[in-house]
C-alpha positions in Angstrom: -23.6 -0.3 -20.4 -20.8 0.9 -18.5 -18.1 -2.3 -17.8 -15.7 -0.3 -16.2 -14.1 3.4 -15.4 -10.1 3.7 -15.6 -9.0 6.4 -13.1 -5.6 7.2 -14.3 -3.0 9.0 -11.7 -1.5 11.3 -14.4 1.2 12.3 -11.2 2.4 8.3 -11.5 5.6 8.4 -12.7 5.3 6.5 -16.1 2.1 8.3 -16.9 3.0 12.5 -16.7 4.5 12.7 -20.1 2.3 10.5 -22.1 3.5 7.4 -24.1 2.5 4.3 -25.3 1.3 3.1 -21.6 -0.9 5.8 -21.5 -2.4 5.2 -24.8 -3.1 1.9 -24.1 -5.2 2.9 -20.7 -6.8 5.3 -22.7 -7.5 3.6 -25.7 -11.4 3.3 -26.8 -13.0 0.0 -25.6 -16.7 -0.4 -25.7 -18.6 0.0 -21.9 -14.9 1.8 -20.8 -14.9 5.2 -19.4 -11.4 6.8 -18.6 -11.1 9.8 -16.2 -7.8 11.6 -15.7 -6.8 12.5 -12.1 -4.0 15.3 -10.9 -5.2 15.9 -7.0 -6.9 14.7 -4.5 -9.6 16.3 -5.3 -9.9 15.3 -8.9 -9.9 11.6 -7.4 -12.8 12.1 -4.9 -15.0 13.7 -7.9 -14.4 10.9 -9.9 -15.4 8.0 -7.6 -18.2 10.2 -6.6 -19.4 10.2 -10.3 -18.9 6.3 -10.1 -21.3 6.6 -7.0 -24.0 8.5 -8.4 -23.7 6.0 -11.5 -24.3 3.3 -9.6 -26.6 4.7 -7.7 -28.6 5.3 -10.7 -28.3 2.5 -12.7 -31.9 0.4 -12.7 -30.4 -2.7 -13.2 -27.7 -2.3 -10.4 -25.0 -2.8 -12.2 -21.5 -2.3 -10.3 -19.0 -1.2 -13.2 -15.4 -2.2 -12.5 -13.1 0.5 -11.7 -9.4 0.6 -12.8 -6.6 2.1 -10.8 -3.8 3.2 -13.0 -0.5 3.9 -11.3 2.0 2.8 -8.5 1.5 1.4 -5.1 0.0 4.7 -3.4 -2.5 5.6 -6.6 -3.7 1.8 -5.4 -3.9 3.2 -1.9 -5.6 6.9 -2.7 -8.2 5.5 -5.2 -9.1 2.3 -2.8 -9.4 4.9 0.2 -11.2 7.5 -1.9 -13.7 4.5 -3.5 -14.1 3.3 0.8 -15.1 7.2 1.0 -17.7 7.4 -2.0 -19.4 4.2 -0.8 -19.1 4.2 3.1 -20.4 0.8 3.9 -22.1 -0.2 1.2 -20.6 -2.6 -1.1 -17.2 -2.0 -3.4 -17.5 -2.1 -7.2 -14.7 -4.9 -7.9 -11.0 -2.9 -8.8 -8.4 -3.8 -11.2 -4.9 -2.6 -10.8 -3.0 -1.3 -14.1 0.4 -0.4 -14.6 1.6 3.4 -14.3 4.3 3.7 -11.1 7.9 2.9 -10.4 7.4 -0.2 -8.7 3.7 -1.4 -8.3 4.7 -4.1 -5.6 0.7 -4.7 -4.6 0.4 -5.4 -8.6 2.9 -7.8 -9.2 1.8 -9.8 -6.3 -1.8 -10.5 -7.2 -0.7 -11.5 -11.2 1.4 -8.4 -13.1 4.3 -9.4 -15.3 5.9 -8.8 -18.3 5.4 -5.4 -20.0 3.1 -2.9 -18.6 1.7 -1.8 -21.8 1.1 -5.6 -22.8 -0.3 -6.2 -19.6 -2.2 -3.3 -19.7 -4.1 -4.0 -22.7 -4.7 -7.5 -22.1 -6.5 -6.4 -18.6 -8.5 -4.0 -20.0 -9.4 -5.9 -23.0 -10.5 -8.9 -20.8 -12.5 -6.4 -18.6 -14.0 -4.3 -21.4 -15.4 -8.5 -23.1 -16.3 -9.3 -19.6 -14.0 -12.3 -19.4 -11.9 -10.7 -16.3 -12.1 -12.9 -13.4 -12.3 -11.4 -9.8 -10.3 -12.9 -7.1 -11.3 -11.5 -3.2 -8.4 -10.0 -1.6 -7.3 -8.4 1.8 -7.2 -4.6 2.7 -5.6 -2.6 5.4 -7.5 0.4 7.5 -5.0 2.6 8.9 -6.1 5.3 11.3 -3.5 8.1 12.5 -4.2 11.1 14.8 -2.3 13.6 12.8 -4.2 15.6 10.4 -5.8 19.0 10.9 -8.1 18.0 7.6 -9.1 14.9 9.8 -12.8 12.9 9.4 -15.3 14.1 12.3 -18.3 12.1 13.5 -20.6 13.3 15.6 -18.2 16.4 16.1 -15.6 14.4 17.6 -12.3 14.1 15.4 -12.1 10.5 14.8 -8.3 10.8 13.1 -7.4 10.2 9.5 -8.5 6.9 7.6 -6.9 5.0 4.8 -7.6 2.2 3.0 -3.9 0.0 1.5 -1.9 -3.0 1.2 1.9 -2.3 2.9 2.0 -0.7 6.5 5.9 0.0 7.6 7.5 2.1 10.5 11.0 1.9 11.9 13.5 1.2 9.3 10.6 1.1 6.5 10.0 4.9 7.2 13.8 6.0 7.4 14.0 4.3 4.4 11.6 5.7 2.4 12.9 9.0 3.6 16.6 8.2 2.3 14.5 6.7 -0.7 12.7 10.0 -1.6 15.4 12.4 -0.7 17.2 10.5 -3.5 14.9 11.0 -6.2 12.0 8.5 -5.8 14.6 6.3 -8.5 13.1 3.4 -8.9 14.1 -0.3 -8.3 17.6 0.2 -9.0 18.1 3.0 -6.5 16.1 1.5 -3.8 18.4 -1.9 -4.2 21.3 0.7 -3.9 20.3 1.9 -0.4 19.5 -1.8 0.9 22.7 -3.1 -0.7 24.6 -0.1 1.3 22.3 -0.1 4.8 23.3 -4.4 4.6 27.0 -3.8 3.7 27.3 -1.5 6.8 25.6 -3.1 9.4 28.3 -5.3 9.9 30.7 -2.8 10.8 28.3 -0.6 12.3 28.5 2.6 10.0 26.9 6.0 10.4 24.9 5.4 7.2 23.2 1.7 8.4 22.6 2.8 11.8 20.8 6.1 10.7 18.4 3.5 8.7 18.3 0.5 11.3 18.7 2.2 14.9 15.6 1.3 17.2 13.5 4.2 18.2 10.9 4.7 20.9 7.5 3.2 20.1 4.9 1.7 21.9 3.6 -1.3 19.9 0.3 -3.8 20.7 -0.9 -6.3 18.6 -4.7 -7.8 19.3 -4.5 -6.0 22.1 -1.4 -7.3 23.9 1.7 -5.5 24.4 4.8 -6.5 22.8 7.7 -7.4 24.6 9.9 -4.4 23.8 9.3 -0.5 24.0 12.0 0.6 21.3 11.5 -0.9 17.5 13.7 -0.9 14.5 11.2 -2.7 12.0 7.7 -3.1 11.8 5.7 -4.3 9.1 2.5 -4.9 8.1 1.1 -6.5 5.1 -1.8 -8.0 3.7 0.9 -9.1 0.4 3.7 -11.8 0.9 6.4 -9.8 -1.2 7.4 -6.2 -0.3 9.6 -6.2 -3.3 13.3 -6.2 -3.9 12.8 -10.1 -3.0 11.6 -9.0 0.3 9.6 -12.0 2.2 9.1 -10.6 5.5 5.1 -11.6 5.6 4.7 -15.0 4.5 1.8 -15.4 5.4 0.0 -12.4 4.2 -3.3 -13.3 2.6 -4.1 -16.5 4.1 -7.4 -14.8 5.9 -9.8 -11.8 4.6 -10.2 -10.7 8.3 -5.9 -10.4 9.2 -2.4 -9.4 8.0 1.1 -10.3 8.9 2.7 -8.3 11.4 6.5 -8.1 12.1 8.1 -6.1 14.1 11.7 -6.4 15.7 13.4 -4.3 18.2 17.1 -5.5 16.8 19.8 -2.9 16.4 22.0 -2.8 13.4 25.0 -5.1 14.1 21.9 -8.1 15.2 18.7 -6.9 12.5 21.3 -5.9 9.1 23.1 -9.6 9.0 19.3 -11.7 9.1 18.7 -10.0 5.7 19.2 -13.8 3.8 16.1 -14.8 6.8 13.7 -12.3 4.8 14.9 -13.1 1.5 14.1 -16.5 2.3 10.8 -16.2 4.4 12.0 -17.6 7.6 11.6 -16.1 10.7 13.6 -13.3 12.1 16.0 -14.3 15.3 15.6 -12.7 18.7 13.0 -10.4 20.1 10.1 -9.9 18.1 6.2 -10.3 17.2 5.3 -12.2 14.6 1.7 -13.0 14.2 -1.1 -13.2 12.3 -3.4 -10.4 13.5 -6.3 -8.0 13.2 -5.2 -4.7 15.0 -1.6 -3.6 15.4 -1.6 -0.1 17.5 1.7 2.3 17.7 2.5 5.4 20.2 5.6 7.3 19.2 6.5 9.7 22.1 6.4 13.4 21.5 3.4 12.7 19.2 6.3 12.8 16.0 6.9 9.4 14.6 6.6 8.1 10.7 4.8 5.4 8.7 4.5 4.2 5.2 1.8 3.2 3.1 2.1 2.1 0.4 4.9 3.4 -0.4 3.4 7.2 0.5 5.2 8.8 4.1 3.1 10.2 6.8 3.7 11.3 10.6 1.3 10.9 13.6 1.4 10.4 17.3 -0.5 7.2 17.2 -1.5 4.9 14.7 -4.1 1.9 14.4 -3.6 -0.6 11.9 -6.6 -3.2 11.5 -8.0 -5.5 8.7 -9.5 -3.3 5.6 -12.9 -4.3 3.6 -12.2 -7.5 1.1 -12.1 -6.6 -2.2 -12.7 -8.3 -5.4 -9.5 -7.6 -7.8 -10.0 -8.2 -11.6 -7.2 -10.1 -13.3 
């Protein structure tokens, strides 16, 4: 019988090259199947092949599957699984090890070394002594994509299935962030250690980062009290890493996530950095809510989001509470 299927991202950055970590994930376990993964494509096959096991399984049995990576192999493999199953119900996941930061991870239980943790998950899942805990999800729609889902020949927009929703600073961020290299937890701390350091006197560099932008922003349906937004942030997770605590209360219901979202400019949002480290409120203008759909409009049809760590660009965006999973641990 087949306990589980380990997708491994072999694009995740600790995974290309090989080494111990991937060794572990592929190590022979009895009732564990591992499938390596290098586009889109290849990840759609595979959780179709998880499909059509299930599907022909007598006894019904829903095998585990194992996402191996960083924060957007989480989000690809959950979206494509929410794909090869439409709205039936999801084989419990188990997130492993493989990225630079795997923020998602370390929330629900990953620590120490990943190769140690590694094997002891897949150990636990392969004797059946895992233990599934139900968990949040995001859906996030966008209206951007030419490769968009179509039902009943209307284009219905593109759909995914995460953990971390940012725009505003988040985005500009992650596009200083990747123009850097993608470095890791050292060079992300760099840029927020630099964007903090100059808000105070206002430089070119913090502004680029934390200047408000047009953005039309609703949350359960009710508009919020500002038109322009510097941060924005939704999460179904309480830390965003780098000892981030913007959403507190992420995870306290299956049905909603935090949403934060500030329309502060540099010399008012940079200096309430100790706030987030803390988990206390922001100051000033804001929303800050526990909710189930967050909608943005970014004028001229051109604005950026994160997911998960992955950047994408639409016109409009709809945020609203993902399926509940169960997460092995």
């Amino acid at each position: 019988m087949t306990r589980a299927w380990v997708v491994v991202n072999r694009n995740a950055r600790r995974l290309r090259a090989g080494g111990r970590l991937l060794g572990e994930l592929c190590r022979r376990r009895p009732g564990v199947e591992v499938v390596e993964t290098r586009s889109p494509a290849d990840l759609d096959a595979a959780m179709a092949a998880v499909r059509a096991r299930v599907d022909g399984d007598p006894t019904g049995a829903r095998a585990a599957i194992v996402l191996a990576g960083g924060d957007g192999s989480y989000m690809a493999g959950l979206g494509a699984l929410v794909g090869a199953f439409g709205d039936r119900p999801l084989p419990p996941i188990a997130l492993a090890p493989g990225g630079t930061v795997s923020i998602v991870a370390r929330n629900w239980g990953m620590r120490g070394d990943p190769v140690r943790y590694a094997s002891g998950l897949l150990d636990a899942i392969a004797s059946g002594a895992a233990r599934a805990t139900r968990r949040p999800t995001l859906r996030v729609r966008d209206d951007a994509s030419a490769a968009d889902a179509h039902v009943g020949g209307e284009r219905v927009g593109r759909e995914r299935v995460g953990f971390i929703f940012g725009a505003g600073l988040v985005a500009r961020f992650f596009e200083v962030y990747e123009a850097r290299g993608a470095g890791g937890n050292a060079a992300a701390a760099r840029i927020v250690a630099r964007v903090f350091a100059g808000s105070f006197v206002g430089s070119r560099f913090a502004r680029s980062v934390l200047e408000p932008s047009a953005c039309g922003v609703s949350v359960d349906g009710a508009p919020a009290p500002f038109d322009r937004v510097s941060l924005l942030c939704a999460s179904v997770v309480r830390h965003l890493g780098l000892g981030m605590r913007l959403t507190p209360r992420a995870g306290e219901a299956l049905d909603r996530f935090h949403v934060v979202g500030t329309p502060l400019g540099p010399r008012a949002l940079g200096p309430q950095m100790p706030l987030v480290l803390a988990a206390r409120p922001l100051l000033g203008p804001r929303v800050d809510a526990l909710a189930s759909e967050l909608r943005l409009r970014f004028p001229g049809g051109a604005g950026a989001y994160v997911l998960d760590g992955d950047l994408f660009h639409a016109g409009a965006v709809t945020v609203t509470a993902g399926p509940a999973i169960d997460v092995l641990g």
